[in-house]
C-alpha positions as MATLAB code, in Angstrom:
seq = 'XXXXXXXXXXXXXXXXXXXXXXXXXXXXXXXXXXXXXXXXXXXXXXXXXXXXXXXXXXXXXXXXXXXXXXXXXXXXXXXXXXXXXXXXXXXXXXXXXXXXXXXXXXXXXXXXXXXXXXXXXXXXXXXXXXXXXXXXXXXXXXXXXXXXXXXXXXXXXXXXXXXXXXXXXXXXXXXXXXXXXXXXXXXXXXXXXXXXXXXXXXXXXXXXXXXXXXXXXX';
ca = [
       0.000    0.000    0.000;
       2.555    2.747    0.890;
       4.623    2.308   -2.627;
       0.275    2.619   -4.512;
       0.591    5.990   -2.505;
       3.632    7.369   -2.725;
       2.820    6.565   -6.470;
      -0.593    8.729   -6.864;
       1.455   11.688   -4.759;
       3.945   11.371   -7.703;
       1.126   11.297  -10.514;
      -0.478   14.380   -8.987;
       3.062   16.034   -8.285;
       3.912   15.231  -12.096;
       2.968   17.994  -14.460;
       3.371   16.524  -17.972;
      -0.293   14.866  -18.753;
       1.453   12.432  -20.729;
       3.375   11.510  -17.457;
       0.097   11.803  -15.360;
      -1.183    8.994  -17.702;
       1.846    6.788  -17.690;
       2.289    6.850  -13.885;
      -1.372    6.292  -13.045;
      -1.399    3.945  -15.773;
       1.207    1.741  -14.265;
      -0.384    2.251  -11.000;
      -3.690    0.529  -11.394;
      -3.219   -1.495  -14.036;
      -2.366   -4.883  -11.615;
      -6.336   -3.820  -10.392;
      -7.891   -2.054  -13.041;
      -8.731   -1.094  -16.577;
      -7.777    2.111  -16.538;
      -6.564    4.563  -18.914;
      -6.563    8.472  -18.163;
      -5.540    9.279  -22.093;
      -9.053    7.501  -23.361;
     -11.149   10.546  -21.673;
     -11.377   13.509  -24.169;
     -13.306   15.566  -22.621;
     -11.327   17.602  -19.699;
     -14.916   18.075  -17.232;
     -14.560   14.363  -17.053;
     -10.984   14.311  -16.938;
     -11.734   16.399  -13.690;
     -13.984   14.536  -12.736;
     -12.428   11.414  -13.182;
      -8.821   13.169  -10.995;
     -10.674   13.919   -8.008;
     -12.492   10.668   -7.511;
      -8.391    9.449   -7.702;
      -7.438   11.790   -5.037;
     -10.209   10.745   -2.510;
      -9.245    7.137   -3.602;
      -5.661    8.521   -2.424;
      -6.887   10.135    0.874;
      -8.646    6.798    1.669;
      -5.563    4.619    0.699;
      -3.102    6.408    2.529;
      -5.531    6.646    6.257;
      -5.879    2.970    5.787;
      -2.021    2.650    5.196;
      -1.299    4.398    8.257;
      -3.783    2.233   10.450;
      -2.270    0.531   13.453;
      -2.098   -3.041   13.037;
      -4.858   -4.499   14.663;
      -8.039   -6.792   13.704;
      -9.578   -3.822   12.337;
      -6.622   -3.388    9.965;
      -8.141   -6.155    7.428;
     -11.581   -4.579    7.555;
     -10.007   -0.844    6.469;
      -7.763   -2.764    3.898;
     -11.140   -4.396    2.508;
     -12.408   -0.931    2.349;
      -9.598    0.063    0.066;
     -10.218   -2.671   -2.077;
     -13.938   -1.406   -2.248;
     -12.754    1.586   -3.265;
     -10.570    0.850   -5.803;
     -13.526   -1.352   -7.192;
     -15.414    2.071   -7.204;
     -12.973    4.358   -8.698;
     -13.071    1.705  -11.413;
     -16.952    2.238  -12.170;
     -16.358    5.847  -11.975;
     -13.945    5.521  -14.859;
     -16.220    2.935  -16.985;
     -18.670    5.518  -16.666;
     -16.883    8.546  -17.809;
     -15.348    7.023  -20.861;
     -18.813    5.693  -21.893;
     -20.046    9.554  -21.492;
     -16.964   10.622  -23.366;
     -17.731    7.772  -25.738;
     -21.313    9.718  -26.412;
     -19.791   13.141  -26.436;
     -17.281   13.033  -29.201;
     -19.943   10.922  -31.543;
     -20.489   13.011  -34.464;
     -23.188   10.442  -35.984;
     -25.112   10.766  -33.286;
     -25.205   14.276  -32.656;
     -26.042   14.465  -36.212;
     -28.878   12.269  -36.119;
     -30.308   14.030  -32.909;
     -30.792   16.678  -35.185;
     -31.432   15.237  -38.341;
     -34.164   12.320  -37.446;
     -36.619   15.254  -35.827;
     -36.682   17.062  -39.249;
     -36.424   13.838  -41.050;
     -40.178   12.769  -39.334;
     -41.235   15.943  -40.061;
     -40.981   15.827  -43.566;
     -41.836   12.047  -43.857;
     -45.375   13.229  -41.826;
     -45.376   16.396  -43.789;
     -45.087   13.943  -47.350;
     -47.771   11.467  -45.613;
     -50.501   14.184  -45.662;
     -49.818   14.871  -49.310;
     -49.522   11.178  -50.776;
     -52.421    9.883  -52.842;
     -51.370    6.238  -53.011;
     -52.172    3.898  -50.600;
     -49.339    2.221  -50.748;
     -47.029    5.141  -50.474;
     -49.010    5.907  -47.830;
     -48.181    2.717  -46.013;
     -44.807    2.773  -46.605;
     -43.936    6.305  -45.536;
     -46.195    5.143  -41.965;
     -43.679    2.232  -41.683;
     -40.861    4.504  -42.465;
     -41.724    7.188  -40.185;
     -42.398    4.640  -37.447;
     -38.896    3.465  -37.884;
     -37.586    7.092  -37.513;
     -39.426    7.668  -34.600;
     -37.952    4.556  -32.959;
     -34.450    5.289  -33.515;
     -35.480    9.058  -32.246;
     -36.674    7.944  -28.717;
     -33.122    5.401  -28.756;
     -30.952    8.543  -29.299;
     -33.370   10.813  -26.712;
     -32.987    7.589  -23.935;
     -29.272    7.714  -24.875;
     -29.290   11.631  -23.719;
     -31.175   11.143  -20.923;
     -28.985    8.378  -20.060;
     -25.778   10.678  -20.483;
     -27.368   13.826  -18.334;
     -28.299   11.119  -15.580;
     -24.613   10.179  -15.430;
     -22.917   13.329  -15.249;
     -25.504   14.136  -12.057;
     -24.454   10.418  -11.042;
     -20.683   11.107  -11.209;
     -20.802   14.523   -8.850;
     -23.039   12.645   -6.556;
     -20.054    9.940   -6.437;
     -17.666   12.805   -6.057;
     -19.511   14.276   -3.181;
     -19.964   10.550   -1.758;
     -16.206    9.537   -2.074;
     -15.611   12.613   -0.216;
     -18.549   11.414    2.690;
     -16.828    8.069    2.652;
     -13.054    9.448    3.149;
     -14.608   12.184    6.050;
     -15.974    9.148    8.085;
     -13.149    7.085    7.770;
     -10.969    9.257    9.332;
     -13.916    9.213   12.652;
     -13.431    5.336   12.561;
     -10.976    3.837   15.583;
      -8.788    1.060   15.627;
     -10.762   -0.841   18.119;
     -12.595   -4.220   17.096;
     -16.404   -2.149   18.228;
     -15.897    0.025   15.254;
     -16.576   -2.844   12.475;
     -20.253   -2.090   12.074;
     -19.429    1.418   11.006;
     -16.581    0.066    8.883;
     -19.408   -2.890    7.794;
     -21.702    0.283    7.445;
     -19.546    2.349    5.068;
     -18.495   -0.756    2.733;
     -22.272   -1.518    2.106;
     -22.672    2.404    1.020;
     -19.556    2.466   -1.161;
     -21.382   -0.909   -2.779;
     -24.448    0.481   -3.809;
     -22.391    3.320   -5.146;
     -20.506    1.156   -7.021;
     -24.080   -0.899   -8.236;
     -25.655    1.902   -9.382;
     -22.628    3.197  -11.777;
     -22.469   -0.316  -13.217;
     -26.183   -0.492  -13.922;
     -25.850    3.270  -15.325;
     -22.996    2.153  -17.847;
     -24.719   -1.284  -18.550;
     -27.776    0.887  -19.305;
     -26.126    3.474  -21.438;
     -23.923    0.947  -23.550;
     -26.801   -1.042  -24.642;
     -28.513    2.438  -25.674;
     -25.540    3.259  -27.552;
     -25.112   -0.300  -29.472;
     -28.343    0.007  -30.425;
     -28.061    3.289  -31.889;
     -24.926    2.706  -33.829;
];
């Protein structure tokens, strides 16, 4: 644990971002997929650097816990989260993912005027079976239109999702530091590993939920 922390300190004492990916690179990657380059867009590069420095804060109290029975509980917290800053990460490169998607920020503007005209055509078209076909067409349009709006909702829901983890790492390292060494602690220890795992629940079901949107609209 104390060479993971003296590692982060060097990653946020290094200025070059090319160095700030290598060295966090190297870092994680014996626990997890992570790679700061992938992120684009600097909010969730941000975003993504704080949630790292909590992870820090928490990794370095638990590295300077005495060593007692409690000391396997903290270290289990650590694990949790590392596990965490993990789904924070999935979830900001699948938001990045959205952001820098030209088709798709085409087609949220193209479909809507696409329907339009289709419904615009329907009203004019004499032939029953034009007519049918520019219903079925239309009702494809509108399909993939409510796909691309679910995929926007989807990305505005994690962005509120990812300051609420922020703001929750930050909860998490505060009430660590309130936490003793003595064995009565564990069910606050118990207490704040069940909170950081319905954190880390609900950003996997966020990014499950947006990357089936987002295969389906490709």
């Amino acid at each position: 644990m104390w060479f993971i922390a003296q590692v982060v300190l060097l990653y946020f004492a290094t200025t070059n971002e090319k160095s700030h990916a290598k060295v966090i690179e190297e870092m994680l990657r014996p626990k997890v997929r992570f790679n700061p380059e992938a992120i684009q867009d600097k909010t969730l590069q941000a975003k993504v650097d704080e949630a790292l420095r909590y992870w820090e804060l928490i990794e370095s109290t638990v590295s300077r816990s005495p060593e007692t029975s409690m000391r396997d509980r903290f270290e289990r917290t650590t694990r949790e989260v590392t596990h965490w800053l993990q789904a924070v990460y999935d979830l900001a490169t699948r938001v990045d993912k959205f952001q820098i998607n030209q088709v798709i920020k085409q087609d949220l503007q193209r479909v809507p005027a696409d329907i339009r005209n289709l419904e615009k055509k329907l009203t004019q078209e004499g032939s029953p079976e034009v007519q049918r076909q520019l219903e079925r067409t239309i009702a494809d349009k509108q399909r993939h239109l409510q796909t691309l709006q679910n995929l926007e909702d989807n990305m505005e829901r994690a962005g509120y999702q990812l300051d609420s983890t922020i703001s929750a790492l930050g909860t998490i390292y505060s009430q660590l530091l309130l936490v003793g060494s003595k064995d009565e602690e564990g069910n606050r220890v118990n207490r704040l590993q069940e909170e950081i795992s319905e954190q880390v629940q609900r950003l996997e079901d966020l990014s499950e939920a947006m990357e089936e949107v987002y295969q389906s609209s490709s």
